[in-house]
C-alpha positions as CSV (number, residue, x, y, z in Angstrom):
1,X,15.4,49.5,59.0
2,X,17.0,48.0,61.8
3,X,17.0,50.2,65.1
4,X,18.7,49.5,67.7
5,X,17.5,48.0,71.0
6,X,16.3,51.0,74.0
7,X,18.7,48.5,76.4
8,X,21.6,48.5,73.7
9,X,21.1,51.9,73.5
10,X,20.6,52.5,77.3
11,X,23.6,50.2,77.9
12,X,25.6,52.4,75.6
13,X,24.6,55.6,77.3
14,X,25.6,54.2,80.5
15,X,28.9,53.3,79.3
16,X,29.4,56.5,77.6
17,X,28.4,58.1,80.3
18,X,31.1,55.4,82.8
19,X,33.5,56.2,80.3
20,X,33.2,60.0,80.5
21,X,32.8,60.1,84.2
22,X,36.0,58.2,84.2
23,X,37.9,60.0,81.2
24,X,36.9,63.5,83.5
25,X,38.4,61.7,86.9
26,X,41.8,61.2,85.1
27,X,41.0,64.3,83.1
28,X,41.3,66.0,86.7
29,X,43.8,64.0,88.3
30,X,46.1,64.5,85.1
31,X,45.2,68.1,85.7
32,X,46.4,68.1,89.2
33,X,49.6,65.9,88.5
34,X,50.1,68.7,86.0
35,X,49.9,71.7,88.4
36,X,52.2,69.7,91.1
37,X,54.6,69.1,88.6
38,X,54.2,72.8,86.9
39,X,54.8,74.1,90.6
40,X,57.8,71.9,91.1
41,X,59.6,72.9,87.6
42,X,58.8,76.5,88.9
43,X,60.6,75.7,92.4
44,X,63.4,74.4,90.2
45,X,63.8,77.2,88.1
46,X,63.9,79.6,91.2
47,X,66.1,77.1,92.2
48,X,68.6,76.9,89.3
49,X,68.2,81.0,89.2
50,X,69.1,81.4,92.9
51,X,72.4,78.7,92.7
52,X,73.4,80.6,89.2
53,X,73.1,84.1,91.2
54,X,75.8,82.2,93.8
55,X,77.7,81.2,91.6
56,X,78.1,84.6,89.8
57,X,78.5,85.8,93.3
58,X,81.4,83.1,94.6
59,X,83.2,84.0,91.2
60,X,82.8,88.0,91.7
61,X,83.9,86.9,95.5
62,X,87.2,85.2,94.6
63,X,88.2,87.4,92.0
64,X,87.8,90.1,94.4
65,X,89.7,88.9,97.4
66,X,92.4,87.0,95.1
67,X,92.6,91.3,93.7
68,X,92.8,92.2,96.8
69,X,95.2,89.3,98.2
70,X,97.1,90.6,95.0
71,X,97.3,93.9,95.9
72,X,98.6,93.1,99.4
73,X,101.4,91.4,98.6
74,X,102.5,93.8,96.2
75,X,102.1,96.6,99.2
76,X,104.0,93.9,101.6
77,X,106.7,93.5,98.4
78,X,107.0,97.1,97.9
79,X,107.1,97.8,101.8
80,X,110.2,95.2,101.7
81,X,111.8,97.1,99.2
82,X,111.8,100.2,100.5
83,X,113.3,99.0,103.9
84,X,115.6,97.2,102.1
85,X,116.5,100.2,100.2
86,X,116.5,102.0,103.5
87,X,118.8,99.5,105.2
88,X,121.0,99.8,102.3
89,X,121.2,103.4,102.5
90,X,121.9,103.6,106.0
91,X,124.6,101.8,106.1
92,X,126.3,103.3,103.1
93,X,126.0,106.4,105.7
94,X,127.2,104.9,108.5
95,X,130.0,103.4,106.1
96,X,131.1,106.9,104.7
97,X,131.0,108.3,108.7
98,X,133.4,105.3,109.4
99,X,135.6,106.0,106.3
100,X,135.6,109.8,107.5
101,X,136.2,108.5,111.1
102,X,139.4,106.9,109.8
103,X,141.1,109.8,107.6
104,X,140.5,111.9,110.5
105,X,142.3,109.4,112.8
106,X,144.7,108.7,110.0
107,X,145.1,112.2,109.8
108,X,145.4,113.0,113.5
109,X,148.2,110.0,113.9
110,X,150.1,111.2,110.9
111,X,149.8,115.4,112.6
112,X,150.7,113.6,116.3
113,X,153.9,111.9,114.6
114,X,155.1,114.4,113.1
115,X,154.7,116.7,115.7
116,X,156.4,114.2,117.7
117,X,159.3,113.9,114.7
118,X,159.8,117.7,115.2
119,X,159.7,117.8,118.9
120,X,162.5,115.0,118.7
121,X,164.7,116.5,116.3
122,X,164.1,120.1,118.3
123,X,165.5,118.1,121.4
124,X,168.0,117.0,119.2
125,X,169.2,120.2,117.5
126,X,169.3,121.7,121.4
127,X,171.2,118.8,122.6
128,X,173.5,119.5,119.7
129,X,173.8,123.2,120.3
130,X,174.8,122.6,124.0
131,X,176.8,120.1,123.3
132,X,179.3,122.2,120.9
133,X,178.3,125.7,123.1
134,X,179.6,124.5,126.1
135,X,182.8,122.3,125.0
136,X,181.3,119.7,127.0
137,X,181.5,116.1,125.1
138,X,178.6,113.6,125.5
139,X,179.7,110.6,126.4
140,X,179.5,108.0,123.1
141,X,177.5,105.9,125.1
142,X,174.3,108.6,124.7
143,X,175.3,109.1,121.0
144,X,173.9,105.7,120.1
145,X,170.4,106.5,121.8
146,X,170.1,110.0,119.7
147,X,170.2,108.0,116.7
148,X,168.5,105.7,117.7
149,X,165.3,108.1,118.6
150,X,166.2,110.0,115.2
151,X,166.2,106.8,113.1
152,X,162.8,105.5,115.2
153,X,161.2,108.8,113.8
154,X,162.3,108.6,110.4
155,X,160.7,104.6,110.4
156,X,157.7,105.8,111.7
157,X,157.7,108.3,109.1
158,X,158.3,105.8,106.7
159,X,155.9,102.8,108.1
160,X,153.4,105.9,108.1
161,X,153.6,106.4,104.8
162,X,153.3,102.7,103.8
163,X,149.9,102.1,105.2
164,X,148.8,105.2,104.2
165,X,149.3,104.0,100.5
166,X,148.5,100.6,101.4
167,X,145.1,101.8,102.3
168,X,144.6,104.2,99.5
169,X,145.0,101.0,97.3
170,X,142.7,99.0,99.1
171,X,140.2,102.3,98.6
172,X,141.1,102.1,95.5
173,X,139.7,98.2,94.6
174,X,136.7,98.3,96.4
């Protein structure tokens, strides 16, 4: 039998034992390579974790001030709306008041005329009555001015009239 050599075998003990030594060096540098880079996945998974989390945040963030954004310009629309409606509403008042305003004036013109009318033909009737109770002629130089002032009230009368139902059919189409 064939043995081997004590300085084969010494050699091979030595490199065995070189060849562990060295296999345990990278053994422990692979080791620490592996916690660094363990460590670092672990900071980037905190990491990814902590950008999700904003994200999920900024998202909540817009929705709720585009909601709210929303939500303020539908109190600004309806705030509009209701001045408008208000605006509206006042001045179909003020335009009633107005339209009362002028059938009262219409009213008061049409009561002052006539008034006047009667007054006139009153002076009239008297000027008449003295005339024929006292034998005493007017000259026909006044007798054109009476008719005068009691055809003037009958146009008025008339002209009176006219707009009055000129302005009931303008009422009328609006």
């Amino acid at each position: 039998m064939r043995g081997y050599t004590r300085s084969e075998v010494e050699a091979f003990k030595e490199a065995a034992a070189t060849a562990l030594e060295e296999a345990k060096v990278e053994l422990l540098k692979l080791t620490e390579e592996n916690k660094a880079l363990s460590g670092k996945y672990q900071d980037l998974k905190n990491l990814e974790e902590t950008l999700k989390a904003s994200v999920v945040e900024a998202q909540k963030g817009a929705e709720q001030t585009i909601n709210n954004s929303k939500k303020e310009a539908e109190l600004i629309i309806t705030s509009a709306k209701q001045k408008r409606d208000d605006v509206i509403e006042e001045k179909h008042r003020k335009l009633a008041e107005l339209e009362t305003r002028i059938h009262e004036l219409e009213f008061t013109r049409k009561s002052f005329y006539a008034r006047l009318k009667s007054e006139l033909e009153s002076y009239l009737k008297l000027m008449n009555q003295t005339e024929s109770d006292s034998s005493i002629k007017i000259e026909t130089s006044r007798e054109p001015n009476r008719n005068r002032i009691a055809k003037h009230a009958e146009h008025t009368e008339h002209a009176e009239h006219a707009e009055h139902v000129q302005h009931d059919n303008q009422t009328n189409t609006e």
